[in-house]
C-alpha positions in Angstrom: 25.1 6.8 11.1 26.5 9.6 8.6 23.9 12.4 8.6 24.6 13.5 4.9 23.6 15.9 2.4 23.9 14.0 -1.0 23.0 15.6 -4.5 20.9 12.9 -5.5 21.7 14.6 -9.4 24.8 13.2 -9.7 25.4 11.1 -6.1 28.6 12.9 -4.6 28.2 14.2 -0.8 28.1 18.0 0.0 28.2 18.0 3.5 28.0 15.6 6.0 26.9 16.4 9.6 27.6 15.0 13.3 24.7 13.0 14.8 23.3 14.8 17.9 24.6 13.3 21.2 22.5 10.9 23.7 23.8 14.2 26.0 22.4 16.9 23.6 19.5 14.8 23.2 18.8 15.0 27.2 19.4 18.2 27.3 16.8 19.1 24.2 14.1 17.2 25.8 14.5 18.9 29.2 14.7 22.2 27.6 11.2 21.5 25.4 9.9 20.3 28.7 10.4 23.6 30.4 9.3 25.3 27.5 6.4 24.1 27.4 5.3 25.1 31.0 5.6 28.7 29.7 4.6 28.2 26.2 1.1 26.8 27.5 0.5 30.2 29.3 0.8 32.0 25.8 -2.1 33.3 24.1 -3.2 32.4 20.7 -2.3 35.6 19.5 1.0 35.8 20.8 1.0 31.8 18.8 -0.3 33.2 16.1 2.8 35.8 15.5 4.8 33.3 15.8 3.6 31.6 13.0 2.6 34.2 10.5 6.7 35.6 11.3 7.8 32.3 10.4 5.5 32.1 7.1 6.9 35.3 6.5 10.5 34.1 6.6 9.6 31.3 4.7 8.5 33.6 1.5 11.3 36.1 2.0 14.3 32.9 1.9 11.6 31.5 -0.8 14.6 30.6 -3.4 17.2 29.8 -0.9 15.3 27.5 0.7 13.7 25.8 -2.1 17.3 25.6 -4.3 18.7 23.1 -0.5 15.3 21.0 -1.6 16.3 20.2 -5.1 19.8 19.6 -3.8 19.2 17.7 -1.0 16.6 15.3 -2.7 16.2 16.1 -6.2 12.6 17.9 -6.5 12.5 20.0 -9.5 13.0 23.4 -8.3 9.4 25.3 -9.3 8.1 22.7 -7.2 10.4 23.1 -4.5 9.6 26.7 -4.6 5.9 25.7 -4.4 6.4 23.7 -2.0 8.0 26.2 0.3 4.4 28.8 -0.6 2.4 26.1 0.5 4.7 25.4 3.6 3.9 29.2 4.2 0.5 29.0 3.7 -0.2 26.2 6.3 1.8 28.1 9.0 -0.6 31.2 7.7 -3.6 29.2 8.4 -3.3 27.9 11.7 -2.0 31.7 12.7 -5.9 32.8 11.5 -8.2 29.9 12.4 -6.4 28.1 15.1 -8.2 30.6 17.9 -11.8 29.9 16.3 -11.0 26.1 16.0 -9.9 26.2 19.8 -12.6 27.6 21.1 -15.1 26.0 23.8 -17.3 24.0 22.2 -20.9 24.6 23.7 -22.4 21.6 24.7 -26.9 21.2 25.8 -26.9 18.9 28.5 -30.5 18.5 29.7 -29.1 19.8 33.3 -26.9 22.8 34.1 -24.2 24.0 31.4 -21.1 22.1 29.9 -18.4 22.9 27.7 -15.4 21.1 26.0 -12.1 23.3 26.4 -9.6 21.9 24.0 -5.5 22.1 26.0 -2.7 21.4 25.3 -0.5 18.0 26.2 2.8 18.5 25.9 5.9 18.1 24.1 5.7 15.7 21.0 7.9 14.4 18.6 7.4 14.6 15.0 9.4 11.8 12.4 9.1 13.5 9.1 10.2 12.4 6.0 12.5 13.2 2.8 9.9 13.5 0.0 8.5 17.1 0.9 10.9 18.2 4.1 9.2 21.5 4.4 5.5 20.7 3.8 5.8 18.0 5.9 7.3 19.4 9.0 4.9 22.0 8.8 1.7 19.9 8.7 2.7 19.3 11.7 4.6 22.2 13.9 2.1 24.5 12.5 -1.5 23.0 14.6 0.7 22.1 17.6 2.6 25.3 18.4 -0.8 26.9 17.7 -2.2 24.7 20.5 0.3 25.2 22.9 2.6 22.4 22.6 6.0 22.0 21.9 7.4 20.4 19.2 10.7 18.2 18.2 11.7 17.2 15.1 13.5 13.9 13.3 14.5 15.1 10.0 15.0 12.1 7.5 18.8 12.0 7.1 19.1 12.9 3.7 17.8 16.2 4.4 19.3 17.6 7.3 20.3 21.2 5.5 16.2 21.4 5.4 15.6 20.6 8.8 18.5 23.0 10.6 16.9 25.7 8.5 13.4 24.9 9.7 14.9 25.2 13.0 16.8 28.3 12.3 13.5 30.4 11.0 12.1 29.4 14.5 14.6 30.7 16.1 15.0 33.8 14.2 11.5 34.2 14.2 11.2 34.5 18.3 10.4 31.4 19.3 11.6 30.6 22.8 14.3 28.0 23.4 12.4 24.2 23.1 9.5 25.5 21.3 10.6 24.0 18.4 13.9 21.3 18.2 15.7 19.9 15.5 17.3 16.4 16.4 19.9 14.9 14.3 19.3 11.1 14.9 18.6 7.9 14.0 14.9 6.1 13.2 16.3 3.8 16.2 17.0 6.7 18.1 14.2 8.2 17.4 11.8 5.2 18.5 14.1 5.4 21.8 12.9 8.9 22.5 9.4 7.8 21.6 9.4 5.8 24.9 10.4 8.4 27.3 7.9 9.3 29.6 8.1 13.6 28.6 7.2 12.7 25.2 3.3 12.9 25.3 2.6 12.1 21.4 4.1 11.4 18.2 3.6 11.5 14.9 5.3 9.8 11.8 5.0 10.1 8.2 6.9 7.4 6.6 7.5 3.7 5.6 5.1 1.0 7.1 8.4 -0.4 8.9 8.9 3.3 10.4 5.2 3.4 11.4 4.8 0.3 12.9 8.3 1.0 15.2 6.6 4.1 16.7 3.1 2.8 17.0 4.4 -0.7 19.2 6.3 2.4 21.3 3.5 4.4 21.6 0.8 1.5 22.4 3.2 0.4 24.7 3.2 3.8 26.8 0.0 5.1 26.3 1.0 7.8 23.9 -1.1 8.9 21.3 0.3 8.4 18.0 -0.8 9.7 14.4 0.5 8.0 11.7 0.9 9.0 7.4 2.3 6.1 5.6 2.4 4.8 2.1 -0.1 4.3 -0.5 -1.0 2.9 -3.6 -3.8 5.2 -4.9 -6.3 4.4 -7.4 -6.8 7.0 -10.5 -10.0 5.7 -12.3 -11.1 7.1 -15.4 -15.1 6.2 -16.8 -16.3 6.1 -20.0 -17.7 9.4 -19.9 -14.7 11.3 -18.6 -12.7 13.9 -20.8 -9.8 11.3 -22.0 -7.2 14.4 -23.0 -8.0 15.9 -19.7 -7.5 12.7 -17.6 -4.8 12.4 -19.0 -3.1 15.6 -18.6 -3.9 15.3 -14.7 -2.8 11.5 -14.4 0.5 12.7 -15.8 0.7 15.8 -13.4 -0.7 12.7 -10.8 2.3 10.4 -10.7 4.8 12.5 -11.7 4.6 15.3 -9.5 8.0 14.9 -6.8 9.3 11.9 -9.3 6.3 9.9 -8.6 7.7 10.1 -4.4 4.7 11.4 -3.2 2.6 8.7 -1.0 -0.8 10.2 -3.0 1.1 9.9 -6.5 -1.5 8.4 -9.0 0.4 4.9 -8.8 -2.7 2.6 -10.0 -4.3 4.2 -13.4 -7.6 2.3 -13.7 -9.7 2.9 -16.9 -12.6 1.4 -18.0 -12.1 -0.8 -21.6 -14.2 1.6 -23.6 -11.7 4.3 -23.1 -8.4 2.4 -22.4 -7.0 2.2 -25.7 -7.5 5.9 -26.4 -6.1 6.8 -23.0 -3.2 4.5 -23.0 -1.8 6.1 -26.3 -1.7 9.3 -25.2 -0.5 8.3 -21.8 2.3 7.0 -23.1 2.9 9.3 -25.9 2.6 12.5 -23.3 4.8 10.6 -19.9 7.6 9.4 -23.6 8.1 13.1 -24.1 9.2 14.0 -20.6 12.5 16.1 -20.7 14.8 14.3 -17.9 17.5 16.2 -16.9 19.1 18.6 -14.0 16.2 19.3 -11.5 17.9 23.2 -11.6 17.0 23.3 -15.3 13.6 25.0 -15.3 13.3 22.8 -18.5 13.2 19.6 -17.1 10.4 17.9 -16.0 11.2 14.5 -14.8 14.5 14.7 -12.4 16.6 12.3 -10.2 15.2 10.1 -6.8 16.1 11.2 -3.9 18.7 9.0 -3.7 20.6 6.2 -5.4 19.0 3.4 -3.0 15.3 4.6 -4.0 16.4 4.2 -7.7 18.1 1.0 -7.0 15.1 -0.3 -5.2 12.4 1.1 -7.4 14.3 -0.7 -10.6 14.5 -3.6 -8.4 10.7 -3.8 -8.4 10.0 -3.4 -12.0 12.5 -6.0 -12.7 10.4 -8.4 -10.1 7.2 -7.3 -11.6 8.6 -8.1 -15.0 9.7 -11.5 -14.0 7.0 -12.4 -12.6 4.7 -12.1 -15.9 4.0 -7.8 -16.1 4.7 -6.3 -19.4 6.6 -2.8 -19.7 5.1 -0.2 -22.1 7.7 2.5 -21.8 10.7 2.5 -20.1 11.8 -0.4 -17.8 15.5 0.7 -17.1 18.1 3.4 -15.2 18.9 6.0 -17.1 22.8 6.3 -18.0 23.3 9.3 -16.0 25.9 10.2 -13.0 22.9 10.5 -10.8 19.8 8.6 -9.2 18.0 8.3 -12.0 15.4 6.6 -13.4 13.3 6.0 -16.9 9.6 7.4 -16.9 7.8 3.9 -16.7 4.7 2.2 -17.7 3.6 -1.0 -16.5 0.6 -3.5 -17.6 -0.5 -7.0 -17.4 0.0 -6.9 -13.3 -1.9 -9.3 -11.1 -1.7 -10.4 -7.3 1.5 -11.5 -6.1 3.5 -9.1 -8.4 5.6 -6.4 -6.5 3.7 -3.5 -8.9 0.7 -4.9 -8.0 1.3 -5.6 -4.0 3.7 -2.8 -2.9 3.9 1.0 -3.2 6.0 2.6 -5.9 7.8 5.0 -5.1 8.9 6.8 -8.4 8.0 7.2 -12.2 6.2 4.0 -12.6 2.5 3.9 -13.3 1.1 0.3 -13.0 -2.1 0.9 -16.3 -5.2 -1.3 -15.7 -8.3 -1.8 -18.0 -11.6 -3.0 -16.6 -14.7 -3.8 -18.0 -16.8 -1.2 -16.1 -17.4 1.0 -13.3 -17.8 -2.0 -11.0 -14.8 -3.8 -11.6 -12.9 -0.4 -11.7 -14.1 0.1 -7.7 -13.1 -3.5 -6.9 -9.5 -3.3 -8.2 -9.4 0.2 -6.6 -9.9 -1.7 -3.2 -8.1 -4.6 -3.7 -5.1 -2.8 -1.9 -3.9 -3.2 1.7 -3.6 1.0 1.4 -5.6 3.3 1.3 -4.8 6.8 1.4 -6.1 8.6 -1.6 -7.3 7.7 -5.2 -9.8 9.7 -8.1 -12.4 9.6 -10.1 -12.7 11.3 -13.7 -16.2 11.8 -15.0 -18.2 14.0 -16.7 -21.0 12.8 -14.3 -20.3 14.7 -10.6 -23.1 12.7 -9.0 -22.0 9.4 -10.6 -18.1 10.3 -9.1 -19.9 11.0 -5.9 -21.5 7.3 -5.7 -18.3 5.8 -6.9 -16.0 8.1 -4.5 -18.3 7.2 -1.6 -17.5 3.4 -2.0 -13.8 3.8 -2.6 -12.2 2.4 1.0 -9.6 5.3 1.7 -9.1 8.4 3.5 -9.3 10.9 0.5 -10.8 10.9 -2.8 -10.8 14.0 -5.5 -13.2 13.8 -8.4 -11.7 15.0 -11.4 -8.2 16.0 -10.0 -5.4 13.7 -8.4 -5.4 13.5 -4.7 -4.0 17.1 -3.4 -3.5 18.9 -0.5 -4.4 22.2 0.9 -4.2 23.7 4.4 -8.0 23.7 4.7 -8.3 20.0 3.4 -7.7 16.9 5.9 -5.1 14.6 4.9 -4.9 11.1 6.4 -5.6 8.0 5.2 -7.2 4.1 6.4 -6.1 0.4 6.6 -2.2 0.0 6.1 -1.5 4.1 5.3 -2.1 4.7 8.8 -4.3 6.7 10.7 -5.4 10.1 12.1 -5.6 13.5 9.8 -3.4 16.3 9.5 -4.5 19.9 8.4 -7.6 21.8 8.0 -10.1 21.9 11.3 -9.2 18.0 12.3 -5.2 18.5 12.0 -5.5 20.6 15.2 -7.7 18.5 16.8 -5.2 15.3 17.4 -3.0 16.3 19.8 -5.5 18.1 22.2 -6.7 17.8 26.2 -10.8 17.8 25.1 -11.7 18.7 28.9 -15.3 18.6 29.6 -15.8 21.4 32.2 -19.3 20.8 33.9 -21.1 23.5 36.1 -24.4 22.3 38.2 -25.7 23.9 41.1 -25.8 21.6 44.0 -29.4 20.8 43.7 -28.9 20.0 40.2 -30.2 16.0 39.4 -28.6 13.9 36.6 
């Protein structure tokens, strides 16, 4: 398989990369594995430099490394740039809470004393994906080398400029050989490594196809697994919310990364009383998009990350169409060299529909009008995903109520589903399961050892 770096702007290659041997491969793993015998030892603080050297890098190489994003996959480049600040920022975190969120936890027993001392397990393996190659990866390099594991890493393919320089700031930043390991290689490949007996846990963000690969491995050998896969969150708007407001952050909700963001706002649910006034300026607002070169600071709607995703995502709307939606705005590629595709909006959706059923990954926002809050929860859950979704109303007790019975892992009141370092960010049903970031992100991958001290007189 071609490991490629394709300008997803105008679909010609750049550069195209050797896949790492079965041999180098071997030799990675027994390198991590050795690593991690002395990396274990390390204090926190010693971790914790690590980390804040390779934040450091991070902001220093800010517009290199956000100008290989756009090119590799097409992300606007102020929010590639953001992208690499938050990268920085989660690698900060870890570096200053990871010792406090490590620390014994003091347990009453009503005999003696107990503690829980939280270790280390191993070396893991990380399958991260296109959409955000920085963030991603460091979701989840930044808890684990903090713990004392050792981490390697499966790039998606069409990013592998991102993931050598991930590797390369490691490396520069100190970090012993095996600590942290870029591997150039297949999904397939990557579900082979899964299996071997060194790997002690893995975890994916991705496809439901992708997920389910390295979850049979990982039930199969006893490996624990966390898993961040699609999703088809719910953006409801109430009668009492500020329309112009709602909309402004529904826009900034499923456009944000093209609409490739698994916690885009891909299901924009407003009650009838409001829906005709939201709609309009919905569609005036998403119309008046400038598309264009994601290098341009001025646009704001760029390629896919690649011409299969448009193909694909076109591909849907055209099923969705046939099969009784109606398009709003848009509908079609756009007659340009590159991956790209119209700014879409799509109603009249019901079961059975691929808008309705599957995730989309891209400009399209699937518009729903319900009679009231009630029916707006319903359709909310009427998903086999559930990873994020929002609520916009002037009432912060009444968003409470109807966040609190919306089945998912996240929901924001008032603001599209985000992310922070100090915010957990996992999802429930098909998008998987497990949390990344904040206090619980470090908490996955962990030994929790109860110690136990009684005297020998001591009686349970």
């Amino acid at each position: 398989m071609a490991i490629q770096t394709k300008n997803p702007s105008n679909n010609q290659v750049i550069k195209t990369f050797a896949e790492t041997t079965p041999d180098a491969v071997e030799a990675a793993v027994a390198s991590a594995e050795q690593a991690f015998v002395l990396w274990r030892k390390t204090d926190y603080a010693t971790r914790a430099n690590l980390l804040h050297m390779v934040a450091m890098m991070m902001r220093e190489r800010k517009e290199e490394l956000a100008t290989i994003i756009t090119l590799e996959m097409g992300k606007l480049i102020a929010e590639s740039r953001g992208e690499i600040d938050l990268s920085a920022d989660i690698f900060d975190y870890y570096a200053i809470n990871g010792e406090n969120f490590l620390d014994d936890k003091v347990l009453e027993p009503k005999v003696g004393e107990a503690f829980i001392r939280h270790s280390p397990i191993g070396v893991l393996l990380g399958v991260e994906p296109w959409n955000f190659p920085f963030y991603q990866v460091a979701r989840f390099a930044a808890p684990n080398i903090m713990i004392g594991n050792v981490v390697m890493v499966k790039h998606a393919s069409n990013v592998p400029q991102c993931a050598i320089a991930i590797e390369q700031i490691f490396k520069t930043a100190g970090a012993q050989e095996g600590v942290y390991t870029n591997l150039l290689i297949s999904g397939a490949r990557a579900s082979e490594l899964a299996a071997d007996e060194r790997i002690k846990g893995v975890s994916l963000t991705g496809s439901e196809a992708a997920g389910s690969s390295i979850a049979a491995v990982a039930g199969k050998y006893l490996k624990k697994s966390v898993l961040e896969l699609g999703g088809n969150d719910a953006f409801i708007v109430l009668e009492d919310a500020d329309v112009d407001q709602a909309v402004d952050w529904a826009i900034v909700g499923r456009m944000n990364n093209t609409g490739q963001c698994c916690v885009a706002a891909k299901r924009i649910i407003v009650v009838e009383a409001v829906a005709d006034e939201f709609l309009t300026k919905f569609k005036h607002k998403i119309a008046d998009l400038k598309v264009g070169d994601p290098m341009d600071a001025e646009t704001q709607l760029g390629p896919l990350s690649s011409e299969e995703a448009a193909v694909n995502l076109a591909d849907q709307v055209a099923r969705s169409v046939k099969a009784g939606a109606t398009v709003i705005l848009g509908g079609s590629r756009i007659n340009f060299p590159g991956a790209f595709m119209e700014a879409t909006i799509l109603t009249d959706l019901k079961p059975g529909m691929a808008a309705y059923d599957e995730e989309l990954f891209g400009p399209v926002a699937s518009f729903y009008r319900v009679k009231d809050e009630q029916a707006a929860i319903v359709l909310a859950n009427d998903s086999p995903f559930g990873l994020g979704g929002s609520v916009f109303t002037n009432d912060i007790e009444r968003g409470k109520r109807v966040a609190d019975q919306i089945d998912t892992g996240m929901v924001f009141i008032n603001h599209p589903t985000w992310t922070t370092p100090d915010l957990p960010f996992g999802g429930t049903k098909r998008s998987g399961y497990g949390r990344e970031l904040s206090s619980l992100g470090i908490d996955e991958f962990v030994n929790k050892k109860l110690i136990r001290v009684s005297a020998l007189t001591d009686v349970f």
